[in-house]
C-alpha positions as CSV (number, residue, x, y, z in Angstrom):
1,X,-115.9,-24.6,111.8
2,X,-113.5,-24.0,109.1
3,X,-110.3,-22.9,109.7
4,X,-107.8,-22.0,106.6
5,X,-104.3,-23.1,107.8
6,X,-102.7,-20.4,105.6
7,X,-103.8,-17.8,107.8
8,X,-101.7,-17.1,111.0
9,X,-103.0,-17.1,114.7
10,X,-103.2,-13.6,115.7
11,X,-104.0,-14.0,119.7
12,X,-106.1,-11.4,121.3
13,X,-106.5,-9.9,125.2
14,X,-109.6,-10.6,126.9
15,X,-110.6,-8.9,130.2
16,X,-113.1,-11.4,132.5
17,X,-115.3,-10.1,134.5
18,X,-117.9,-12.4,137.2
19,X,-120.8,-10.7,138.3
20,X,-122.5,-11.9,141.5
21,X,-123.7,-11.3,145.0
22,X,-122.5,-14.5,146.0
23,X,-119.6,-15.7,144.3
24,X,-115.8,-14.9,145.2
25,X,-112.6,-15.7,143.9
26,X,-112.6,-18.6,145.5
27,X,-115.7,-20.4,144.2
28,X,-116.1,-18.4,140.7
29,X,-116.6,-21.8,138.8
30,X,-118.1,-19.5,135.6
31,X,-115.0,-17.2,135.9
32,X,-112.5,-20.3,136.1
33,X,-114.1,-22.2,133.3
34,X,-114.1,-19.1,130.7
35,X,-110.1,-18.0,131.7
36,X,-109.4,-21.6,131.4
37,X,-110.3,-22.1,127.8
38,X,-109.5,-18.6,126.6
39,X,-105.8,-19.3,127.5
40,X,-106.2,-23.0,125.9
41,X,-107.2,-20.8,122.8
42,X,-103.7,-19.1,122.9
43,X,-105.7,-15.9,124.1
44,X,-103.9,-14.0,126.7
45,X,-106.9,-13.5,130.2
46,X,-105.9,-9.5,130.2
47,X,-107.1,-9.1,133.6
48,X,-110.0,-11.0,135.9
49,X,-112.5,-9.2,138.3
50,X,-115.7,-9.6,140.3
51,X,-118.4,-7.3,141.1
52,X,-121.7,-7.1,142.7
53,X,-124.8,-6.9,140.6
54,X,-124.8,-2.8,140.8
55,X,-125.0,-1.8,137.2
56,X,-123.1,1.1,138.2
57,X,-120.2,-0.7,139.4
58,X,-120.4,-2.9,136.3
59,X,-120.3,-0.1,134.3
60,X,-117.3,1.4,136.0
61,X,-115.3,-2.1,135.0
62,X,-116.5,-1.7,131.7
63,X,-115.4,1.7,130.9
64,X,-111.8,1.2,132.5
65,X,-111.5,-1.8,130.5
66,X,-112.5,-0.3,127.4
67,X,-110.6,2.6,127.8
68,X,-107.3,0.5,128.8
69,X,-105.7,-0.6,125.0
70,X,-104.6,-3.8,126.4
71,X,-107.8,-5.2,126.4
72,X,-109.0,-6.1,123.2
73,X,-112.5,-8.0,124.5
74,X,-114.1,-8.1,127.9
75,X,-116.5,-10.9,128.7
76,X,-118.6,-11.1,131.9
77,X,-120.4,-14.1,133.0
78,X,-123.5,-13.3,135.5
79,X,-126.6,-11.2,136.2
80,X,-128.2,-11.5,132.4
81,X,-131.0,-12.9,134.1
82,X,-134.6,-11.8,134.7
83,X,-134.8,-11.0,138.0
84,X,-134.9,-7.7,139.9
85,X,-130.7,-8.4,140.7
86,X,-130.1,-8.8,137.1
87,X,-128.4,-5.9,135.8
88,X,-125.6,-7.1,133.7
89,X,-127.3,-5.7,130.2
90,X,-128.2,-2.5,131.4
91,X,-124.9,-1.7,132.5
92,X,-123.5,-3.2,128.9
93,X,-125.9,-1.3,127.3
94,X,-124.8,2.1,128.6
95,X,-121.4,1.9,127.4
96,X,-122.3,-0.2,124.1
97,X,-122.1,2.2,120.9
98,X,-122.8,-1.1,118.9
99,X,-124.8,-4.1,119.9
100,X,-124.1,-7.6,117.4
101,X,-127.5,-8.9,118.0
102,X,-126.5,-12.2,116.5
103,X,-124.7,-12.9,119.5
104,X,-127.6,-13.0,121.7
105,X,-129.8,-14.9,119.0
106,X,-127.3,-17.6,118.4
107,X,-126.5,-18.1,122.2
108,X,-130.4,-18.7,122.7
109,X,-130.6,-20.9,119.8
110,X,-127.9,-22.9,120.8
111,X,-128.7,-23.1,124.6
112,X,-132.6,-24.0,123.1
113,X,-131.2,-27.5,122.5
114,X,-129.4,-28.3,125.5
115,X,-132.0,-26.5,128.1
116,X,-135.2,-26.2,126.1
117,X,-137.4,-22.9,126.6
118,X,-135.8,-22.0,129.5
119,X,-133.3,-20.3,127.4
120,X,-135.8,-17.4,127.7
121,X,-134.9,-16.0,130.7
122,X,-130.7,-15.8,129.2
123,X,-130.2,-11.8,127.9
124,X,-126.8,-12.8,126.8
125,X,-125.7,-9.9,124.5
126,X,-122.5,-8.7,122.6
127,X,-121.3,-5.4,121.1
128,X,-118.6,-3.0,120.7
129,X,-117.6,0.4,122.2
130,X,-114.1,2.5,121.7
131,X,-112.7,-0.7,119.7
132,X,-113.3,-3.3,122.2
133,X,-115.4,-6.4,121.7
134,X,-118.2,-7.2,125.1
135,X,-120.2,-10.1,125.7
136,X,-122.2,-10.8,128.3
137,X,-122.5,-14.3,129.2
138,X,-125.0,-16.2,132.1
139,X,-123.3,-17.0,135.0
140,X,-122.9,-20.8,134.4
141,X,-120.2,-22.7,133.6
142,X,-122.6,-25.2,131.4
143,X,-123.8,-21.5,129.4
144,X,-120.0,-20.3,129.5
145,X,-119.2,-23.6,128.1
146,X,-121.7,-23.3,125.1
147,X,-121.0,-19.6,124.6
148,X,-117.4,-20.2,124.3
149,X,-117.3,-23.3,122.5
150,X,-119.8,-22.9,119.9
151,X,-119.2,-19.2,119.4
152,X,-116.7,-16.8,120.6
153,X,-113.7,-19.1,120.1
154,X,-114.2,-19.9,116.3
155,X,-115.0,-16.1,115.9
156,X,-111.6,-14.8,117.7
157,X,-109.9,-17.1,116.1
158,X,-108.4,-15.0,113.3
159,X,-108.0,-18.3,111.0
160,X,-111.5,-18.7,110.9
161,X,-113.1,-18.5,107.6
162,X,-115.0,-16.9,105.8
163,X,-114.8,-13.9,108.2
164,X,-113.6,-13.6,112.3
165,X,-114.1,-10.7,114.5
166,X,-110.0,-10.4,115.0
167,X,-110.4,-9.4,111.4
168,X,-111.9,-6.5,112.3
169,X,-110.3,-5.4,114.7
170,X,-108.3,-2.8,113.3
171,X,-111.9,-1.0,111.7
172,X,-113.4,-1.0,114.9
173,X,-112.9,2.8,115.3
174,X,-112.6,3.8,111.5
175,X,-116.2,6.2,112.6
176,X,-113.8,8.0,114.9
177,X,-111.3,8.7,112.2
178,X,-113.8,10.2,109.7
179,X,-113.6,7.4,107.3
180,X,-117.0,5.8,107.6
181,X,-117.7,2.2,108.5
């Protein structure tokens, strides 16, 4: 991905969050892998946690993240499966007050060619509420891997060109000023 050397690296604070019935701190591979290569980036990990699937509780992480200014993106790896546990973009989409669809089409399309059709059952989604960037990632370190790699680092990378989310960071909120988007 391009990258326009003129441009300075503006690092960003990203919140991680697992969610799982049966992972701990102790055996969150997913967790490990995505604060590993944040902080490679030059990102700063803002603050880990781990939560059961209970789209209540997830939602309760969300909102304190969101509403805490220094957390500039939250990421969560787990639950954005298809079964009856699976409640990872429900939660995300109770807080979201935009979704970037993109996301979620480009993880599938990029996950197509490494696990075929299977890539169905991912509901990996991104958005934005009250100025903070959230993904939801699967809860694998091969899908936190491709997620990371092929997207989320070249787009929060504020030398990426022709046009980075860290960009717009600072218009996030401009509909809560007045001023339009």
């Amino acid at each position: 991905m391009p990258l326009d050397p003129s441009r300075t690296f503006v690092p960003i604070r990203i919140a991680v969050l697992t969610v799982s019935d049966t992972r701990t701190t102790a055996d969150d591979r997913s967790g490990d892998a995505l604060a590993a290569r944040i902080t490679a980036a030059g990102h700063t990990v803002a603050e880990r946690g781990l939560t059961t699937d209970d789209a209540d509780g997830i939602e309760a992480v969300l909102r304190r993240w969101i509403a805490d200014p220094t957390v500039d993106a939250v990421i969560s790896t787990g639950g954005t499966g298809i079964t009856g546990r699976d409640l990872t973009p429900e939660a995300f989409r109770r807080v979201l007050e935009k979704e970037i669809p993109g996301f979620g089409e480009l993880f599938r399309m990029l996950s197509y060619a490494k696990i075929g059709t299977s890539t169905i059952q991912s509901r990996a989604l991104g958005g934005v509420s009250g100025g903070t960037y959230l993904f939801a990632l699967p809860g694998s370190p091969g899908a936190v891997r491709d997620a990371w790699d092929d997207i989320l680092v070249h787009q929060f990378d504020s030398r990426h060109v022709p046009c980075n989310l860290v960009d717009l960071m600072p218009r996030l909120e401009e509909h809560r000023r007045g001023t339009g988007c």
